[in-house]
C-alpha positions as CSV (number, residue, x, y, z in Angstrom):
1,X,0.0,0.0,0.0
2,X,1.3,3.5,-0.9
3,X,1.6,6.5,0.9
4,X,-1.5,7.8,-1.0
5,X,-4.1,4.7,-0.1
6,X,-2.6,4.6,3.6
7,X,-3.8,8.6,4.2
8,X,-6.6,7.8,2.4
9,X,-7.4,4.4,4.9
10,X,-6.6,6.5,7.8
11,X,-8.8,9.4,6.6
12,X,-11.6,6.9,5.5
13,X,-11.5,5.4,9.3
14,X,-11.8,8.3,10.9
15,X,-15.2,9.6,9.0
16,X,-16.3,6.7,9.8
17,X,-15.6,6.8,13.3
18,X,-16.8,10.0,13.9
19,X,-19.7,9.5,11.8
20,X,-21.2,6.6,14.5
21,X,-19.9,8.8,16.8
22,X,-22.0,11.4,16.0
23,X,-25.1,10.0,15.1
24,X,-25.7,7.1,17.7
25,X,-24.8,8.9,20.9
26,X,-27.4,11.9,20.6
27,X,-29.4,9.4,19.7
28,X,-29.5,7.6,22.8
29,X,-29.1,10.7,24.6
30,X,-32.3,12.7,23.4
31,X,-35.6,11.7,25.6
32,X,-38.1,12.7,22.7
33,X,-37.7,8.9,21.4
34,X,-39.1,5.9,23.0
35,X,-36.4,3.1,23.7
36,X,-37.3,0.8,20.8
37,X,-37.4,4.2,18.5
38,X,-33.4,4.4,19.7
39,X,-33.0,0.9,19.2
40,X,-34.1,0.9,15.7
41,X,-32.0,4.2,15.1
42,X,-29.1,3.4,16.7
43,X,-28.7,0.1,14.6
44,X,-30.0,1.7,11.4
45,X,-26.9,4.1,11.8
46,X,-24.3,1.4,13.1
47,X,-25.2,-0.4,9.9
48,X,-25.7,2.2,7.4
49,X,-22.8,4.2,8.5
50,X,-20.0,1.7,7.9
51,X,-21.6,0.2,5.0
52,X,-21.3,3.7,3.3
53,X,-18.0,4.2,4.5
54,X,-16.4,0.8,3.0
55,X,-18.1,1.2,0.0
56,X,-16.7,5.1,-0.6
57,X,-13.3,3.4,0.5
58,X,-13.6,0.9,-2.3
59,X,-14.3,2.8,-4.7
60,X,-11.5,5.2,-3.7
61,X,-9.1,2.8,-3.6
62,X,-9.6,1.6,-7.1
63,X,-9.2,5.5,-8.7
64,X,-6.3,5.5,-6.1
65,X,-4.8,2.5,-8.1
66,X,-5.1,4.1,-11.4
């Protein structure tokens, strides 16, 4: 792996990170939702989150390749 796909791993990771992060704790920290309304939030966005993320890695990876 080059320099370029490494900072681009490392950048990827981070995003992702920060996007579960960010989405699933004020989640389960606002009382306007009923538990099962967190529940089904919460793993909607632990899913959806990472899916995204790998898939925008992939793809970067191959223009990264040439």
């Amino acid at each position: 792996m080059n320099d370029k796909q490494r900072k681009f791993k490392y950048i990827m990771m981070v995003i992702g990170i920060v996007g579960v992060l960010g989405t699933v704790i004020p989640n389960l920290l606002s009382t306007e939702y009923a538990a099962a309304e967190k529940t089904v939030i919460c793993l909607s966005y632990l899913v959806g989150i990472p899916l995204i993320v790998s898939i925008v890695y992939g793809i970067g990876k191959k223009i990264l390749k040439g």
